[in-house]
N, CA, C and O atoms as a GROMACS GRO file, in nm:
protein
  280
    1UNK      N    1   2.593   0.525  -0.481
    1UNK     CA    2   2.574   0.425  -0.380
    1UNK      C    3   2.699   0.405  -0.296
    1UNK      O    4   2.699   0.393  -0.173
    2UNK      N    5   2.804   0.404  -0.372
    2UNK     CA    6   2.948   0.423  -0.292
    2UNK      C    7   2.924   0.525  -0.138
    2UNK      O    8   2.920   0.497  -0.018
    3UNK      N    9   2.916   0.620  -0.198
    3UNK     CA   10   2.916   0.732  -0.073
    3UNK      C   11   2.810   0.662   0.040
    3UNK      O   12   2.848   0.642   0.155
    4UNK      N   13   2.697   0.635   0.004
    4UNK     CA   14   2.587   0.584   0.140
    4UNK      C   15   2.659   0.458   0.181
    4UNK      O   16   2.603   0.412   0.281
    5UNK      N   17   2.756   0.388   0.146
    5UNK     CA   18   2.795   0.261   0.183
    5UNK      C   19   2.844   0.279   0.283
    5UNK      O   20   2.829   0.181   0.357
    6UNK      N   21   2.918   0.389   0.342
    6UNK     CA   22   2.994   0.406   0.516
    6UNK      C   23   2.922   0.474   0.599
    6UNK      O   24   2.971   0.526   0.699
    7UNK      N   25   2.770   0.482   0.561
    7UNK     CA   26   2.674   0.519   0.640
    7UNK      C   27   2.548   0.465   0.649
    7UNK      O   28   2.488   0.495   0.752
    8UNK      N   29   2.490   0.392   0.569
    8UNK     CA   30   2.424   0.296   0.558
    8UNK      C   31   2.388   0.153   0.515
    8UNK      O   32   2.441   0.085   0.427
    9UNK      N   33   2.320   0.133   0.572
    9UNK     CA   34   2.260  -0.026   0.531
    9UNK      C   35   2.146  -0.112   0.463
    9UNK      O   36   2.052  -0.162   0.525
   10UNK      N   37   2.166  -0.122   0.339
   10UNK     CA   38   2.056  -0.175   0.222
   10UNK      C   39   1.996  -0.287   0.268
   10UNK      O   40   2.076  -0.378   0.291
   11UNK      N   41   1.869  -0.314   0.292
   11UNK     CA   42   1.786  -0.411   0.334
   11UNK      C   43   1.673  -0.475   0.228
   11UNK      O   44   1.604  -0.404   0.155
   12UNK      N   45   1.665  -0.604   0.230
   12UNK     CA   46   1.570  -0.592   0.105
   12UNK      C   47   1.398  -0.556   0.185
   12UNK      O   48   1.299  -0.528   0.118
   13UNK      N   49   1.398  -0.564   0.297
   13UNK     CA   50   1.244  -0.554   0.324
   13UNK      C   51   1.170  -0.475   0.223
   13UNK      O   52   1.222  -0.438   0.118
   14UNK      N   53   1.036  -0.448   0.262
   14UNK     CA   54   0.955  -0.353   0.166
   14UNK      C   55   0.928  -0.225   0.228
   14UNK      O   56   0.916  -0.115   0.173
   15UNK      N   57   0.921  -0.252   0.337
   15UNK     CA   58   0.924  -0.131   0.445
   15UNK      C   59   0.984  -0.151   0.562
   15UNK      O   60   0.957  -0.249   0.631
   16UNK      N   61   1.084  -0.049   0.600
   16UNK     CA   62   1.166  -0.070   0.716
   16UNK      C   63   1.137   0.052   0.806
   16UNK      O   64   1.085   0.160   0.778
   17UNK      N   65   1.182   0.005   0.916
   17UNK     CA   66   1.147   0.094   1.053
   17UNK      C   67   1.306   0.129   1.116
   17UNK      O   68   1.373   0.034   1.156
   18UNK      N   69   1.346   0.230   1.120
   18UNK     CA   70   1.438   0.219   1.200
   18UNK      C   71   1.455   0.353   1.326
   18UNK      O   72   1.526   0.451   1.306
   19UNK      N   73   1.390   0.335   1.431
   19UNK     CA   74   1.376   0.447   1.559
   19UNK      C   75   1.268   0.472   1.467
   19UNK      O   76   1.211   0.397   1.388
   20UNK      N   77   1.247   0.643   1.505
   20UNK     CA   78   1.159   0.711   1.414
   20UNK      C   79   1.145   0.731   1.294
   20UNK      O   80   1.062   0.812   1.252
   21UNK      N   81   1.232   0.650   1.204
   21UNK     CA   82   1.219   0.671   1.095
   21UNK      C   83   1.139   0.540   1.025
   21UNK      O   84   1.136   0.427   1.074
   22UNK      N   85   1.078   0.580   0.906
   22UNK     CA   86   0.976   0.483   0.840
   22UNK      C   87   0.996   0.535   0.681
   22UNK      O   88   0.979   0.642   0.623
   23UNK      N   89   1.039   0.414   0.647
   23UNK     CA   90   1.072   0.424   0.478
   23UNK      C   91   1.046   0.315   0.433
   23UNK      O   92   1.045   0.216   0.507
   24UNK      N   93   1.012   0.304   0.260
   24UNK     CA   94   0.960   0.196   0.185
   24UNK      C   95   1.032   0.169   0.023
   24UNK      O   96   1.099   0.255  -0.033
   25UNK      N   97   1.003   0.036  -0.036
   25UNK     CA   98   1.129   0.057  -0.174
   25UNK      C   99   1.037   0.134  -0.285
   25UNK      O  100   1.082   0.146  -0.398
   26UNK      N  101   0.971   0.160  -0.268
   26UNK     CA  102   0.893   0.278  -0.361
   26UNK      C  103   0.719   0.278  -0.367
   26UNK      O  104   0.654   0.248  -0.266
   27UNK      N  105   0.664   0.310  -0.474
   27UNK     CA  106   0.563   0.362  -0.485
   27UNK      C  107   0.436   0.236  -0.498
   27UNK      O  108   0.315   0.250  -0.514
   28UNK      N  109   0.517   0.114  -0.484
   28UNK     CA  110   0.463  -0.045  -0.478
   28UNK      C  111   0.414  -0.122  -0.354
   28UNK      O  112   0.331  -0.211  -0.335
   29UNK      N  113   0.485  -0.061  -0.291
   29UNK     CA  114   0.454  -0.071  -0.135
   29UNK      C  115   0.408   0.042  -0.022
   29UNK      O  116   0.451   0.059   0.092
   30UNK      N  117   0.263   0.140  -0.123
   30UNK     CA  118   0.219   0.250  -0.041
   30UNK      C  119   0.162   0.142   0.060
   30UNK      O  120   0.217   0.116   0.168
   31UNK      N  121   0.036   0.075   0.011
   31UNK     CA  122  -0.038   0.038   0.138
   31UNK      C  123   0.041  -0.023   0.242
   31UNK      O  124   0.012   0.012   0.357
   32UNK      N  125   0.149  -0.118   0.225
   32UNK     CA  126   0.240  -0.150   0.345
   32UNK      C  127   0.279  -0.022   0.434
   32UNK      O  128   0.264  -0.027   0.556
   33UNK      N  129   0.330   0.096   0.371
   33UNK     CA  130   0.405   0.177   0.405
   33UNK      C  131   0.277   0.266   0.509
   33UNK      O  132   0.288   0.290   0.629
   34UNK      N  133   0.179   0.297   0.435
   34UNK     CA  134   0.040   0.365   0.528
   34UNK      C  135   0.031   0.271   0.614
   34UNK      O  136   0.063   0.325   0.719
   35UNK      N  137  -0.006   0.109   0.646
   35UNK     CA  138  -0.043   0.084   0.704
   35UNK      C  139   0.083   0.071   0.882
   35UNK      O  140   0.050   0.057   1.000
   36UNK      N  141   0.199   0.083   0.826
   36UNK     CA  142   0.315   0.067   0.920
   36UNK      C  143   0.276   0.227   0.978
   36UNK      O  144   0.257   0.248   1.098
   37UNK      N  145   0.268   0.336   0.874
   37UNK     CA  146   0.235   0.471   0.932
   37UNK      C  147   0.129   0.464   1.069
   37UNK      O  148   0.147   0.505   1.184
   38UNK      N  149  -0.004   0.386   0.996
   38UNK     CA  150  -0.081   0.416   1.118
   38UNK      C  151  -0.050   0.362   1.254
   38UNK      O  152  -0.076   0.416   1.361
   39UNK      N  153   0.034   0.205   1.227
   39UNK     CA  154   0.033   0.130   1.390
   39UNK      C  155   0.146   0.215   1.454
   39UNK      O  156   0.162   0.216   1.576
   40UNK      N  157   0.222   0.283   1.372
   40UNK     CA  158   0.349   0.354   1.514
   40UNK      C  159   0.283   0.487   1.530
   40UNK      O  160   0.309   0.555   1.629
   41UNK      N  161   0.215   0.521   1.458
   41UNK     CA  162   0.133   0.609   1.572
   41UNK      C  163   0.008   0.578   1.653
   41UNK      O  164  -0.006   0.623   1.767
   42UNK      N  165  -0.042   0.537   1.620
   42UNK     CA  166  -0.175   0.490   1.656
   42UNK      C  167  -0.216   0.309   1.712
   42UNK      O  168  -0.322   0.266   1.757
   43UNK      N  169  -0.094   0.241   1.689
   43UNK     CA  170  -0.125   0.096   1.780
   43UNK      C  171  -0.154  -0.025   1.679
   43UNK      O  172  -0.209   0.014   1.576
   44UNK      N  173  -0.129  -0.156   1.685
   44UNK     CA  174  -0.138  -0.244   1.615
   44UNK      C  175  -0.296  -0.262   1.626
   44UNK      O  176  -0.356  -0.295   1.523
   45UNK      N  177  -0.354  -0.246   1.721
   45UNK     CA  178  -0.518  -0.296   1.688
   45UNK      C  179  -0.572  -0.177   1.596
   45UNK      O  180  -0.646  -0.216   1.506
   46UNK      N  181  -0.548  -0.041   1.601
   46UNK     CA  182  -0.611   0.045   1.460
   46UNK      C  183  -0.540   0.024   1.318
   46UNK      O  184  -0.576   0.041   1.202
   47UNK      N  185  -0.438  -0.015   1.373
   47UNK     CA  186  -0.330  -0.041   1.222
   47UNK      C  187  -0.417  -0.196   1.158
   47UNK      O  188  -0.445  -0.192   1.038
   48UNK      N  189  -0.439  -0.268   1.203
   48UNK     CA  190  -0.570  -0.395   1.189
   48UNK      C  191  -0.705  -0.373   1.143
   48UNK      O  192  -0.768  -0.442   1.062
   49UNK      N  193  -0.749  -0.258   1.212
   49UNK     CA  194  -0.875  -0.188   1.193
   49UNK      C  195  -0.868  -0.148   1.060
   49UNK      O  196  -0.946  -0.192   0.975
   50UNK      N  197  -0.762  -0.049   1.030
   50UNK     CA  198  -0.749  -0.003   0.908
   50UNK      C  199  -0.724  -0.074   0.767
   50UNK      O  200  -0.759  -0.032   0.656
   51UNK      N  201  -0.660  -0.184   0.796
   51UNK     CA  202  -0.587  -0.242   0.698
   51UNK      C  203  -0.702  -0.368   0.649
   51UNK      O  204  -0.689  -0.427   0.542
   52UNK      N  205  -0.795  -0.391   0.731
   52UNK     CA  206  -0.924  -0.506   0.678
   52UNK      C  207  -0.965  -0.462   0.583
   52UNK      O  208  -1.028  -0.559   0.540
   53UNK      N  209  -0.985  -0.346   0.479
   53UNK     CA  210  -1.048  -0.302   0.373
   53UNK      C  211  -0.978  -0.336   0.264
   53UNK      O  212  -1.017  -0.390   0.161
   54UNK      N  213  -0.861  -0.296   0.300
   54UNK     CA  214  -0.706  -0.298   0.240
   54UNK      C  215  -0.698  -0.398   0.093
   54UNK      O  216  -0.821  -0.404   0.098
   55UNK      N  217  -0.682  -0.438   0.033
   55UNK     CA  218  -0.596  -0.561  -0.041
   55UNK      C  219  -0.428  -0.584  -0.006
   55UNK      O  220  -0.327  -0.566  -0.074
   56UNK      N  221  -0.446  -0.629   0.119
   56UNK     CA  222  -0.253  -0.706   0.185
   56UNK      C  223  -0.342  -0.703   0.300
   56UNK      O  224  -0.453  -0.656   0.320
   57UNK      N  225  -0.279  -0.754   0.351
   57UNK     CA  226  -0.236  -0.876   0.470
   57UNK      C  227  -0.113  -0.822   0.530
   57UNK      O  228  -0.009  -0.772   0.489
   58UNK      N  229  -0.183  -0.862   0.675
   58UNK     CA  230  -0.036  -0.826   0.823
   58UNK      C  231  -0.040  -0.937   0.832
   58UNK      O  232  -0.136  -1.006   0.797
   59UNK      N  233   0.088  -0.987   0.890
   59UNK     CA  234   0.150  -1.092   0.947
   59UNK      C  235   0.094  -0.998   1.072
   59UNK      O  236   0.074  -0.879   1.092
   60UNK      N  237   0.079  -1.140   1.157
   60UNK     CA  238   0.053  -1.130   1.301
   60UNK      C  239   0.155  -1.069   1.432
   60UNK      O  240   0.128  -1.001   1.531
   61UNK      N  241   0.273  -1.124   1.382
   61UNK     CA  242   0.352  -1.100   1.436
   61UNK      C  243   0.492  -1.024   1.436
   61UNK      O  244   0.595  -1.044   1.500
   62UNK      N  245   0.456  -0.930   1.339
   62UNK     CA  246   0.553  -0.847   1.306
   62UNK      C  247   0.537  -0.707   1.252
   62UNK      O  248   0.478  -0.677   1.148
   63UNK      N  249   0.584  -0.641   1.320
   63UNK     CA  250   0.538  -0.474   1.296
   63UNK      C  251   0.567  -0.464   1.181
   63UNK      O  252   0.477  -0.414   1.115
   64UNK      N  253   0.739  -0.517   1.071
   64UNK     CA  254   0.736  -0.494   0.947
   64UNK      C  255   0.663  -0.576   0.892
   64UNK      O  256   0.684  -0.698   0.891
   65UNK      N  257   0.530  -0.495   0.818
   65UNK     CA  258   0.459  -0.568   0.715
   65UNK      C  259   0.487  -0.579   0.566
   65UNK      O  260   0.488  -0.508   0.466
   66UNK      N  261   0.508  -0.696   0.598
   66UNK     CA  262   0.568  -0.768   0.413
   66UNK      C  263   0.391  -0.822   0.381
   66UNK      O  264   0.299  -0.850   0.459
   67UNK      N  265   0.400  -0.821   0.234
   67UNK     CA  266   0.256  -0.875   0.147
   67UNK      C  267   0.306  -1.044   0.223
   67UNK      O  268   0.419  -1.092   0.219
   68UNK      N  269   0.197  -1.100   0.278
   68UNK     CA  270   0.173  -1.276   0.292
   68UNK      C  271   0.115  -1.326   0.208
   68UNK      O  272   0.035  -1.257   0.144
   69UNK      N  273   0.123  -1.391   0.192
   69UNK     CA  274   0.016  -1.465   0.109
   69UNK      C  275  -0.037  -1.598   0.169
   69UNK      O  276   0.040  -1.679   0.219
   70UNK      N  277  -0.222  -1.623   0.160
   70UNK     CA  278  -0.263  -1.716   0.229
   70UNK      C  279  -0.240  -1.885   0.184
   70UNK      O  280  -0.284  -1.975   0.256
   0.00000   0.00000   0.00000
């Protein structure tokens, strides 16, 4: 972790976006991570489309999707 420390930056999100890149903290947060996949390619209204079947929840207002709870 030393070595990535003068090149990167640890975030706690669950899935982060940064430019083109799209990464997640592991294998706990696939459906977040698919569903962030589909809206940067394909748009927040199919990324919505897709994710109604889902078990999680988008926040409305934010491309990084964290689990909400109602």
């Amino acid at each position: 972790m030393e070595k990535l420390a003068a090149c990167a930056t640890a975030v706690e999100s669950r899935v982060e976006i940064d430019g083109k890149i799209v990464t997640s903290r592991g294998p706990g947060t696939t459906m977040e991570f698919s569903v962030t996949l589909v809206e940067q390619l394909l748009g927040k209204e199919k990324a919505v489309e897709v994710s109604g079947p889902l078990v999680c929840l988008i926040p409305d207002s934010s491309i990084n999707l964290n689990l909400v709870s109602k």
